[in-house]
C-alpha positions as CSV (number, residue, x, y, z in Angstrom):
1,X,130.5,141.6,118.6
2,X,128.4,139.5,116.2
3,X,125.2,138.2,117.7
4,X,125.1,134.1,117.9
5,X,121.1,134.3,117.0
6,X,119.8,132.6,114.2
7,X,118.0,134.6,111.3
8,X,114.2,134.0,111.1
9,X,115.5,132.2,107.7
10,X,118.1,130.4,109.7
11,X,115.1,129.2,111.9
12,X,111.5,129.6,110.2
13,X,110.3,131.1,113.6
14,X,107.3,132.9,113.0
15,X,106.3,133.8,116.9
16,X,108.6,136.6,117.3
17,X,106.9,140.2,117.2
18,X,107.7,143.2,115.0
19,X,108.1,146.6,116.3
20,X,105.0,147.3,116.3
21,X,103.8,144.8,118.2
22,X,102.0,142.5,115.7
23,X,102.6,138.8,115.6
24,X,104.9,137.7,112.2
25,X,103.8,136.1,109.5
26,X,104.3,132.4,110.2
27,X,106.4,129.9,108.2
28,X,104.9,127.0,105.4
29,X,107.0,123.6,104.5
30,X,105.8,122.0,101.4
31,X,106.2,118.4,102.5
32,X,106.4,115.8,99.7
33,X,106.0,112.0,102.2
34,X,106.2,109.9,99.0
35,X,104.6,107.8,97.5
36,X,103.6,105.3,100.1
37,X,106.0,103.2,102.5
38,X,106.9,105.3,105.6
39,X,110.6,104.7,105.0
40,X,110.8,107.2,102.5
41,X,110.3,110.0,104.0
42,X,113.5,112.4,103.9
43,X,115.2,113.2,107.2
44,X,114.8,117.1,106.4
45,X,110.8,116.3,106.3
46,X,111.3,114.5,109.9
47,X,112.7,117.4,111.1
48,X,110.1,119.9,109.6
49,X,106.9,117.4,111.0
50,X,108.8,117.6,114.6
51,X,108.6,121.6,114.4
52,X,105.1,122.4,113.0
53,X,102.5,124.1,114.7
54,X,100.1,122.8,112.4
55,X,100.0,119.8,110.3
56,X,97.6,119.8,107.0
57,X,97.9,116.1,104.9
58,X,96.3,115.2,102.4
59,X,94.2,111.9,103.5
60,X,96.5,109.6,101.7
61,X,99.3,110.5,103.6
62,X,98.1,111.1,107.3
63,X,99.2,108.3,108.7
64,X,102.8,108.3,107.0
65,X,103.2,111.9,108.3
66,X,101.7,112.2,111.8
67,X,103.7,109.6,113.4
68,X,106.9,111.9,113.4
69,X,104.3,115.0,114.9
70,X,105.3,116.6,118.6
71,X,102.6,116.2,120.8
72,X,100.4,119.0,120.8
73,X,100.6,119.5,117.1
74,X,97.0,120.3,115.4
75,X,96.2,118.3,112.7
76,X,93.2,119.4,111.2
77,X,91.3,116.5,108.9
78,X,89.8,117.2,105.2
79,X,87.6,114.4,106.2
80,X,84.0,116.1,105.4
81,X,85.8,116.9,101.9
82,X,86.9,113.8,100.9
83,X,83.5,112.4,101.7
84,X,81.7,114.7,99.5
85,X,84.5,114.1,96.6
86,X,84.4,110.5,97.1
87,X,82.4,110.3,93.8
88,X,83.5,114.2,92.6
89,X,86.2,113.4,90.0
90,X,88.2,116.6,89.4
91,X,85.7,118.9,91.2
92,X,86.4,116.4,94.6
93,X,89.7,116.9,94.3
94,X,89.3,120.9,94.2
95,X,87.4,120.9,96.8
96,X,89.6,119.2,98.9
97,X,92.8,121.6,97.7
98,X,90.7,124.4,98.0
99,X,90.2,123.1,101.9
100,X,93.6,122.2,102.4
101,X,95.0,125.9,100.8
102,X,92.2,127.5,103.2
103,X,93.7,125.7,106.7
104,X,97.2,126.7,105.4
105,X,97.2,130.3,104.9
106,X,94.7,130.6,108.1
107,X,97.3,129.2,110.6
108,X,100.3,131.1,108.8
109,X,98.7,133.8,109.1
110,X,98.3,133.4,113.0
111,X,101.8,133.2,113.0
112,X,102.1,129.4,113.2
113,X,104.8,127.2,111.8
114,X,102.3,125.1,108.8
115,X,103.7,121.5,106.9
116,X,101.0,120.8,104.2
117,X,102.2,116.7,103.4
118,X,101.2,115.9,99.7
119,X,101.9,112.4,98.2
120,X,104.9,111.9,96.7
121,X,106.6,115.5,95.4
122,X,105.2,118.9,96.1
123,X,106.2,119.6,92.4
124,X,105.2,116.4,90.5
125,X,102.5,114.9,92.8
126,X,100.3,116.2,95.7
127,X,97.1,118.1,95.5
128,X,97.6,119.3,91.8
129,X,98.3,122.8,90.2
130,X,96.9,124.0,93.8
131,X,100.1,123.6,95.5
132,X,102.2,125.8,93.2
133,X,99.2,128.1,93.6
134,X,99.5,127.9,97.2
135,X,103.0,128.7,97.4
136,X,102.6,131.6,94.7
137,X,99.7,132.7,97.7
138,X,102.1,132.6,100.1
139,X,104.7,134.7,98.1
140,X,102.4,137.5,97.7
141,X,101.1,137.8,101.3
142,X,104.6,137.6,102.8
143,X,104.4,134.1,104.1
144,X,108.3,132.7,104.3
145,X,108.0,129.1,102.9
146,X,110.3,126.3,101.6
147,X,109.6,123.6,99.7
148,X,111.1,119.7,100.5
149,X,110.9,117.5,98.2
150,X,109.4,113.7,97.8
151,X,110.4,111.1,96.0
152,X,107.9,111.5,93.2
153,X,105.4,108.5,92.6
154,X,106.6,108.3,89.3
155,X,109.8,107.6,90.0
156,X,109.4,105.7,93.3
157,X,106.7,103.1,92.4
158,X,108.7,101.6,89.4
159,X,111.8,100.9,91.2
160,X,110.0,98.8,93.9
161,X,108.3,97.2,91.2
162,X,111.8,96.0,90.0
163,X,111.3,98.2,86.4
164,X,114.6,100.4,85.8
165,X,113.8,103.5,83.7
166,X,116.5,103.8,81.9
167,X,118.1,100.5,80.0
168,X,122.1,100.7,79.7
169,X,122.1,102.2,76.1
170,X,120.1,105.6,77.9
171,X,117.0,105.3,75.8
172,X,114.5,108.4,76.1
173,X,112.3,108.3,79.4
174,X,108.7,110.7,79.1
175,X,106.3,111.2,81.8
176,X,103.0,112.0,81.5
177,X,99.8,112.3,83.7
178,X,97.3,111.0,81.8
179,X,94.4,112.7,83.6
180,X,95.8,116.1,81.9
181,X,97.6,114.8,78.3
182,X,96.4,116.2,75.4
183,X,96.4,114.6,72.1
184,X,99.8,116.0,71.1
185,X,101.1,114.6,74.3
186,X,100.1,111.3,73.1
187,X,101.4,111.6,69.6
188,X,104.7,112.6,70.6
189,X,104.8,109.4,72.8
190,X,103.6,107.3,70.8
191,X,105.9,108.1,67.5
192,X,108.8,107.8,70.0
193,X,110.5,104.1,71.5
194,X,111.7,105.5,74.4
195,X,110.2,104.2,78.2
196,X,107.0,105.8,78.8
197,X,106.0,106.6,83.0
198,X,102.2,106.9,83.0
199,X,100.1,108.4,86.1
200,X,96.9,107.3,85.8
201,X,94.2,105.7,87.6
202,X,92.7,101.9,87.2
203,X,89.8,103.1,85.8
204,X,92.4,105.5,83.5
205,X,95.1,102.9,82.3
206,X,93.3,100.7,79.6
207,X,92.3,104.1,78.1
208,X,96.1,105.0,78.3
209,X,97.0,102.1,76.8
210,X,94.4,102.6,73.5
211,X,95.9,106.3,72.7
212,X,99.3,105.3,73.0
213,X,98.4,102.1,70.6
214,X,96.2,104.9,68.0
215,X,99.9,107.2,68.5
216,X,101.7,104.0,66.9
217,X,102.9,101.8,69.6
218,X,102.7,98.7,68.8
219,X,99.8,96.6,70.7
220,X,102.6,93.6,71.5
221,X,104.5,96.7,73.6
222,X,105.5,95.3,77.3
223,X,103.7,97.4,80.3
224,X,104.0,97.0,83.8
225,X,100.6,98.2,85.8
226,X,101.3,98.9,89.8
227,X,98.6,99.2,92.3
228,X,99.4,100.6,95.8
229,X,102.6,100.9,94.6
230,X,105.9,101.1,97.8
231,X,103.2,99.7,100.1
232,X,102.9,95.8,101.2
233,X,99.5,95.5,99.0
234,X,101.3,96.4,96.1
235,X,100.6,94.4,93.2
236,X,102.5,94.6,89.4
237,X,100.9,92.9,86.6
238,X,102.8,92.5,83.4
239,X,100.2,92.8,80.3
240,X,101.0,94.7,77.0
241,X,99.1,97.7,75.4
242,X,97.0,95.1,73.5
243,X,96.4,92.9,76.6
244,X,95.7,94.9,79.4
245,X,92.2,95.1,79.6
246,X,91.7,91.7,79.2
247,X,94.9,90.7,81.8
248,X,93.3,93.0,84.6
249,X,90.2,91.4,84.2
250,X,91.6,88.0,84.3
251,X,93.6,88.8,87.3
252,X,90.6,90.2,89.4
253,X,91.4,93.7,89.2
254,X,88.0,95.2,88.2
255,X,88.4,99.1,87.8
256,X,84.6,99.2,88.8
257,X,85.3,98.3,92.1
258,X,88.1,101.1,92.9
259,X,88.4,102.8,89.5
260,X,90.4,106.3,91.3
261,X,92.8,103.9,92.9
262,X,95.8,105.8,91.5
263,X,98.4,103.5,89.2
264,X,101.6,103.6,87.7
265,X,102.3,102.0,84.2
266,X,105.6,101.5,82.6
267,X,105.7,101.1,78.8
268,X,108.6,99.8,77.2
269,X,111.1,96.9,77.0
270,X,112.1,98.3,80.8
271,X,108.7,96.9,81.8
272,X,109.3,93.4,80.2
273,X,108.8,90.1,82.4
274,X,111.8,88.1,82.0
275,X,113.4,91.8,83.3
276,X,111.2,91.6,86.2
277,X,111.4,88.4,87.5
278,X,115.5,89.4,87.9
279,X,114.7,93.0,89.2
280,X,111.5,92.5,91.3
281,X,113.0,92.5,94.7
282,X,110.3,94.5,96.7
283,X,107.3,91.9,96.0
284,X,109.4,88.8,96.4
285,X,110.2,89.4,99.6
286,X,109.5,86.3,102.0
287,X,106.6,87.2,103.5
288,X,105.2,89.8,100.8
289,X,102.0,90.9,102.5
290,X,101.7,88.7,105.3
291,X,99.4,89.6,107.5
292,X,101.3,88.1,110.8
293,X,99.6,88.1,114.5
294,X,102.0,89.2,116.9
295,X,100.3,88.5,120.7
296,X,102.3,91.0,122.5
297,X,101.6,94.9,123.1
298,X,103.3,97.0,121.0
299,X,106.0,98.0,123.3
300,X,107.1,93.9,123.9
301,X,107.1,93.7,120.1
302,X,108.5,96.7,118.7
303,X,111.7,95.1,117.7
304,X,110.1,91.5,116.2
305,X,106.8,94.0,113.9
306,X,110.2,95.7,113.0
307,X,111.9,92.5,111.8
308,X,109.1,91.1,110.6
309,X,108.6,94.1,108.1
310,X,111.7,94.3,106.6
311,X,110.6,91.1,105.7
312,X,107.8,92.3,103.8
313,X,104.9,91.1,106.3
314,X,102.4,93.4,108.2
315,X,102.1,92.6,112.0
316,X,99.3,93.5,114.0
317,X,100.3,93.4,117.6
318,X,97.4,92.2,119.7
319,X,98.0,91.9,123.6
320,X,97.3,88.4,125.5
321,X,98.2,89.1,128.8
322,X,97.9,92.4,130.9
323,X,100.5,94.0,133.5
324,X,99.0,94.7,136.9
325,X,100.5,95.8,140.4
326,X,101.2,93.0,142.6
327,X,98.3,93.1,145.0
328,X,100.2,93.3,148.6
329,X,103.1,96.0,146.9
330,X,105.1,96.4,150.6
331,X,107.1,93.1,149.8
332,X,108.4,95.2,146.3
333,X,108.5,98.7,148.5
334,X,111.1,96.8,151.4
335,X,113.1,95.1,148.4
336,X,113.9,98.4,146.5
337,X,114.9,100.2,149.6
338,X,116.8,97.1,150.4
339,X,118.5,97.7,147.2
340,X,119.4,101.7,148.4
341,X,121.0,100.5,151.6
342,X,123.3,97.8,150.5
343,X,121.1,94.7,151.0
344,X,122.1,92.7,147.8
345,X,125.3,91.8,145.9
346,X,123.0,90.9,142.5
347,X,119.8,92.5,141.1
348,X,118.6,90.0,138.4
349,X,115.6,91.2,135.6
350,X,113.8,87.8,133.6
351,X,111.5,90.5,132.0
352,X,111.0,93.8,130.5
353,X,108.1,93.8,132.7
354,X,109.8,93.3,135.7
355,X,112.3,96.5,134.9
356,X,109.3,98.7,134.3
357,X,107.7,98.2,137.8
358,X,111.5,98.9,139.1
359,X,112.1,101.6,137.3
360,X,107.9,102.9,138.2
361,X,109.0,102.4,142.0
362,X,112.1,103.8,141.6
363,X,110.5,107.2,140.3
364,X,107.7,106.8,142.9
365,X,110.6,107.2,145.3
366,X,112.6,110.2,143.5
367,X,115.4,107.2,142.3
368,X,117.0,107.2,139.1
369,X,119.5,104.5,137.9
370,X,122.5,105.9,140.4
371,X,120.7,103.8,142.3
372,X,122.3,100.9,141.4
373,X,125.8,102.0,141.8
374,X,127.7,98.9,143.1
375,X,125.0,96.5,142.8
376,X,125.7,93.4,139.3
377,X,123.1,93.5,137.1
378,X,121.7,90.2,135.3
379,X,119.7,90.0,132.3
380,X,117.6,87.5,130.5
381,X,116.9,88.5,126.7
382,X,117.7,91.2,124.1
383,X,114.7,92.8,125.1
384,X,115.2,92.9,128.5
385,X,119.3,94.3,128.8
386,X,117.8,96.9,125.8
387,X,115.1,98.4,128.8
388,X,117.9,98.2,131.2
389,X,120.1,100.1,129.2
390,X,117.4,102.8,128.2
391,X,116.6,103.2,132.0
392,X,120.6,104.2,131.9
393,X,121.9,100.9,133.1
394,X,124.1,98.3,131.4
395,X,123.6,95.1,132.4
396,X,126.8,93.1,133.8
397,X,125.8,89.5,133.3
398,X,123.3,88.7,129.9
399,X,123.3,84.8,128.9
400,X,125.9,83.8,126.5
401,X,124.3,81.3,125.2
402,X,120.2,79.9,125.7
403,X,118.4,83.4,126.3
404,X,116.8,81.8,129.5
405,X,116.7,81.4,133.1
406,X,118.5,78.0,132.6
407,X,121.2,80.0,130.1
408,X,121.4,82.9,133.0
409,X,122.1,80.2,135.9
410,X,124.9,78.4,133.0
411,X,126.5,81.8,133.2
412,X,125.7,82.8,136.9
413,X,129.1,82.6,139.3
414,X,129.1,80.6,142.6
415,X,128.8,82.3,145.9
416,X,132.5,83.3,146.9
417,X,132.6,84.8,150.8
418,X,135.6,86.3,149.9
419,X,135.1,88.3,146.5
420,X,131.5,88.7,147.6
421,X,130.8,90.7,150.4
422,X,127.0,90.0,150.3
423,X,125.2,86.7,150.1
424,X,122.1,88.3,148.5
425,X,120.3,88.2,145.0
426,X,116.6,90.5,144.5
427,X,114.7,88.7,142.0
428,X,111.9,91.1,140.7
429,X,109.7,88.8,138.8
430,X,105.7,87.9,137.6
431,X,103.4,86.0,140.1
432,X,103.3,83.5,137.4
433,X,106.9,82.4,136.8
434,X,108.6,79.5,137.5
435,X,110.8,78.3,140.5
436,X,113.8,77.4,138.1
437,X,115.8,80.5,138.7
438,X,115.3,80.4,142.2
439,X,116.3,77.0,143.1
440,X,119.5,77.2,140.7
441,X,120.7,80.1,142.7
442,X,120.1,78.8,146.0
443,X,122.0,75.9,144.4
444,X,124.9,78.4,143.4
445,X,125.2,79.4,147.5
446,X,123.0,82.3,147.1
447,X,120.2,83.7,149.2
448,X,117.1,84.9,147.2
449,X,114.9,87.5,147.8
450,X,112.1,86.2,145.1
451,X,109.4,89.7,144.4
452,X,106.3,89.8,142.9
453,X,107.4,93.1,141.0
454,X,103.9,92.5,139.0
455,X,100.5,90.5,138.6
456,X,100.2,89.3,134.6
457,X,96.2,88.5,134.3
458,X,95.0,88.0,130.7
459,X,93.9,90.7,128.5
460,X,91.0,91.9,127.2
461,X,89.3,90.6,123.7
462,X,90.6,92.3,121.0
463,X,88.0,94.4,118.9
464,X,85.6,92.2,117.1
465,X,87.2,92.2,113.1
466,X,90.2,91.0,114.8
467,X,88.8,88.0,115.9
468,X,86.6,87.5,113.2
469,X,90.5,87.9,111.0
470,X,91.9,85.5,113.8
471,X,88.8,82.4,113.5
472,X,88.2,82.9,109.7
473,X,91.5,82.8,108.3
474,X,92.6,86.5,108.1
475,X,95.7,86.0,109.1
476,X,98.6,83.9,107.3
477,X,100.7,83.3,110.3
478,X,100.6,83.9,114.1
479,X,103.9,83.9,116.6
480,X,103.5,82.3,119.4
481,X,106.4,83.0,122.3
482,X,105.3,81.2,125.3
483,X,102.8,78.7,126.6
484,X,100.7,81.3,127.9
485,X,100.0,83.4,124.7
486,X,98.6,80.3,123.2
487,X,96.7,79.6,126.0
488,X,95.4,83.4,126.1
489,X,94.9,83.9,122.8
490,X,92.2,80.9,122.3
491,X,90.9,82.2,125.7
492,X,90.0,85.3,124.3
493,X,89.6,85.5,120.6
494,X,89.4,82.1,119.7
495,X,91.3,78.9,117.7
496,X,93.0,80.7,114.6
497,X,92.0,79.1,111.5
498,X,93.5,76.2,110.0
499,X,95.0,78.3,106.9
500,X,96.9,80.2,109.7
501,X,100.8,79.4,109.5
502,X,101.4,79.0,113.4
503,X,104.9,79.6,114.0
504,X,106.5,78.4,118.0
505,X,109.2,80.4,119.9
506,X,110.2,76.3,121.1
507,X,109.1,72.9,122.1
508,X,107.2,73.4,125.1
509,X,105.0,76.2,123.1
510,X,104.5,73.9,120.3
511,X,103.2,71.3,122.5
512,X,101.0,73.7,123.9
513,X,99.6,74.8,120.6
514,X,99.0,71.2,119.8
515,X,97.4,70.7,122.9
516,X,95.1,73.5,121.5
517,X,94.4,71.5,118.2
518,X,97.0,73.8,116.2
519,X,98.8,72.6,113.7
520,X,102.7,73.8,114.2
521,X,104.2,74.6,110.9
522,X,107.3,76.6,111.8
523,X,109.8,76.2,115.3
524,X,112.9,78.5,115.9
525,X,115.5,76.8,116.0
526,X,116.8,78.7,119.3
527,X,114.1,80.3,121.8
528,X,114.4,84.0,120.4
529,X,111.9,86.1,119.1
530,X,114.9,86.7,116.4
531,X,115.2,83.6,115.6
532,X,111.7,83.3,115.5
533,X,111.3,85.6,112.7
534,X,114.0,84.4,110.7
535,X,112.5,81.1,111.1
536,X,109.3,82.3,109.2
537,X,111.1,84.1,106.9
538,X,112.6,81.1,105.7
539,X,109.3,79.2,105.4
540,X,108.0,82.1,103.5
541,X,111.0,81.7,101.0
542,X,110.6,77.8,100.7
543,X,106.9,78.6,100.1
544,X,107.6,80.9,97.3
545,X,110.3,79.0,96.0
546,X,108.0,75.6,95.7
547,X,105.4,77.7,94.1
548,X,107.5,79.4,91.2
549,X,109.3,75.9,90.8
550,X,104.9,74.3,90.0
551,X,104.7,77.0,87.8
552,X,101.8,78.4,90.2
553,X,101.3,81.5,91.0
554,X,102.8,82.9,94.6
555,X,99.7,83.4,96.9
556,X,99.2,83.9,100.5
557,X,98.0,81.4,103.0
558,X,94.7,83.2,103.8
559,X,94.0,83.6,99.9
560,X,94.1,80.0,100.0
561,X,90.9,79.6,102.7
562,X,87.7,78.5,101.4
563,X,85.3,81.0,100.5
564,X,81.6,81.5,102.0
565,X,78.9,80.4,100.0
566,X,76.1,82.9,99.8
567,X,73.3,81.9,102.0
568,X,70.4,80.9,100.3
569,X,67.9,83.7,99.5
């Protein structure tokens, strides 16, 4: 009968023993993460990062990789290498593949599964001729590998800078890395018309540009320049071969400052302006680069920091308020067993809040959701019926329309003895909220057994650069949801500065930021942190669009905030 068990191949498991006894070889991925935004990873390298044993990245990519790490996974840092090759050159980079190549073959040796994560592809990009040594190492010692591949920097970074490689006649596309092109290299690009791809640094591209010009390209040749290219600080100036020096300088970017900041330049008529401003759709989105304050944790505002980076901004989530346990808990522990025995007909949740200190009693009592078998469930928000339903309950009743407790009580039936055998609501809530759920129900024939599930008391000050970013302008916009994350906010990082877009969840938070001496630029037009979003998206776009149409260029609100004048020496 044929066995069912996978193959080592099948599996890359490196822990079983041989027959005589010694621990296998382990297993190496070759991980190319791309060449910047996070989204790019592959599923196949998901999987692999979820399976290693050991995790080796190169610096640039770290933080790409390690989010998609099992717990317990060592990640070793080249840290003391990148230090020393900070000013190294080619011999800083050696070092640090030398490093990398050293931490590899050590753990596969002990038998563990390895992913070394290089920028971009293992076979274009990464840590240089050292990885295709590496795996040539790991071929000779017996070391099962595979290689998955990246979407290579070259190839990547141009198409979010809106720059096609190939125009629709199929013209002749060359890549070079000009760090290792000779002077035929260059020759043969510069007799040819085709698109040229050039990986280079900014201290590299202006010397790029002058061998390509001595080849025979003309100086008047369009070229497109990206910085931190896939990432929300990338930048694409359009120059030519002849202009580029002087166009960097003009536009601020001094190679002296970051001269190994790695760049990729298109040459060509792909690279040409009027073609950009059709195809750029990566840097025009609405809120390009936005730095945008989110005052919730990051579990509250997981869903809006994901919204609000498909619109191109960057939210930092920075906590106002903090969750404690109500201070007298035997109310909460005589409710939930309440619940168990058939005391109420409704269970109704205004929070995510309030169904995590359910849900922590619950397990605190061996409960699970079975618990509320027969018992209606309410719901007030997205947010709120999306815990619910991850805690393995679907909510019966959500608002259909306002996602409030005045839009739950439009929704909530009447008290009917005869279709409901019990009179009785438990309302887990804050020690902070408001009676208006509570007198609407009572209104509705209902008895209400009003909880304090949990104690909201306001949070710590954030770290020191945050409020220095909050006061002086760092940010370009801030979401406020409620009253009491404006109020919180001042309380404990300070007024943001006037450059600061300050967007309001609805009416009564705008007049509370006003109150504050903010200036509201943005409402949602329904109280959702959805809309909310959408709302700033489209003030972004009308931003942009009013710049373009002034002929000025697109900027940011904080690029727009005075700067410090030295203080006199």
């Amino acid at each position: 009968m044929p066995s069912n068990k996978p193959t080592s191949n099948e599996t890359g498991d490196p822990g079983a023993h041989g027959a005589a006894g010694r621990t296998a070889l382990g297993h190496v991925t070759f991980l190319g993460a791309g060449p910047g935004d996070p989204g790019l990873l592959t599923l196949r390298a998901v999987e692999a990062l979820a399976a290693a044993d050991v995790l080796v990245a190169d610096p640039q990519v770290l933080s790409v990789v390690t989010a998609h790490c099992r717990a317990g996974a060592a990640v070793p840092h080249l840290h003391e290498v990148v230090q020393d090759a900070a000013g190294g050159g080619a011999a800083g980079a050696a070092s640090t593949s030398a490093r990398a190549a050293h931490l590899v073959m050590e753990a596969a040796r002990g038998g563990k599964r390895v992913v070394l994560a290089v920028p971009g592809d293992p076979g274009l990009d990464g840590l240089g001729e050292a990885t295709s040594q590496l795996m040539l190492d790991c071929a000779a010692a017996g070391v099962l590998f595979e290689v998955v591949p990246g979407i290579a920097s070259a190839v990547g970074v141009p198409a979010y800078a809106g720059v096609p490689l190939r125009d629709p006649q199929g013209g002749d596309v060359r890549f070079v890395d000009a760090r290792r092109a000779s002077e035929r290299l260059w020759g043969e690009i510069g007799a040819s018309d085709g698109t040229a791809v050039v990986s280079t640094t900014l201290d590299g591209v202006v010397a790029a540009a002058k061998e390509l010009v001595a080849a025979g390209r003309k100086p008047d040749t369009p070229m497109s320049v990206t910085l931190a290219g896939t990432t929300t600080r990338q930048r694409t100036l359009n120059v030519t071969l002849g202009s580029v020096a002087q166009l960097l300088k003009a536009a601020k970017v001094l190679p002296s400052a970051d001269g190994g900041q790695p760049v990729i330049a298109v040459v060509g008529e792909q690279s040409a302006p009027a073609r950009r401003e059709q195809l750029s759709w990566f840097e025009s989105k609405p809120l390009f680069g936005w730095q945008v304050l989110v005052p919730r944790t990051k579990e509250q505002a997981a869903s809006l920091s994901d919204q609000l980076r498909s619109y191109g901004a960057v939210p930092s989530e920075v906590p106002t308020i903090a969750v404690e346990p109500p201070r007298t808990p035997q109310q909460m522990e005589r409710a939930v067993k309440g619940l168990v025995t058939g005391r109420y007909e409704w269970i109704a949740f205004t929070s995510v809040n309030a169904v995590k200190a359910v849900r922590e009693k619950f397990e605190e009592y061996g409960l699970d959701a079975r618990a509320f078998a027969g018992i209606k469930v309410a719901a007030v928000g997205e947010q709120t019926a999306r815990a619910l339903v991850e805690f393995g309950v679907k909510p019966d009743l959500v608002p259909s329309g306002e996602q409030s407790s005045h839009g739950l009580l439009e929704d909530w039936p009447p008290y009917d003895p005869v279709f409901d055998p019990i009179d009785r609501v438990f309302l887990p809530r804050a020690d902070i909220a408001t009676e208006t759920l509570v007198a609407g129900l009572k209104e509705l024939g209902w008895e209400v057994d009003d909880v304090t599930a949990y104690r909201t008391v306001r949070a710590s000050p954030p770290p020191p650069e945050t409020r220095e970013a909050i006061k002086g302008g760092g940010f370009d916009a801030v979401l406020f949801t409620s009253s009491s994350t404006v109020r919180n906010l001042v309380g404990i990082a300070g007024k943001p500065h006037n450059v600061t877009v300050i967007a309001c969840i609805g009416p009564a938070t705008a007049k509370t930021a006003e109150e504050h001496g903010l200036r509201v630029d943005v409402m949602a037009p329904e109280p959702s942190v959805h809309a909310l979003a959408v709302a700033l998206a489209e003030f972004g776009t009308r931003r942009r669009t009013a710049a373009l149409e002034a002929g000025q260029p697109v900027t940011r609100p904080s690029e727009r905030r005075p700067r410090r004048k030295p203080r006199a020496v």
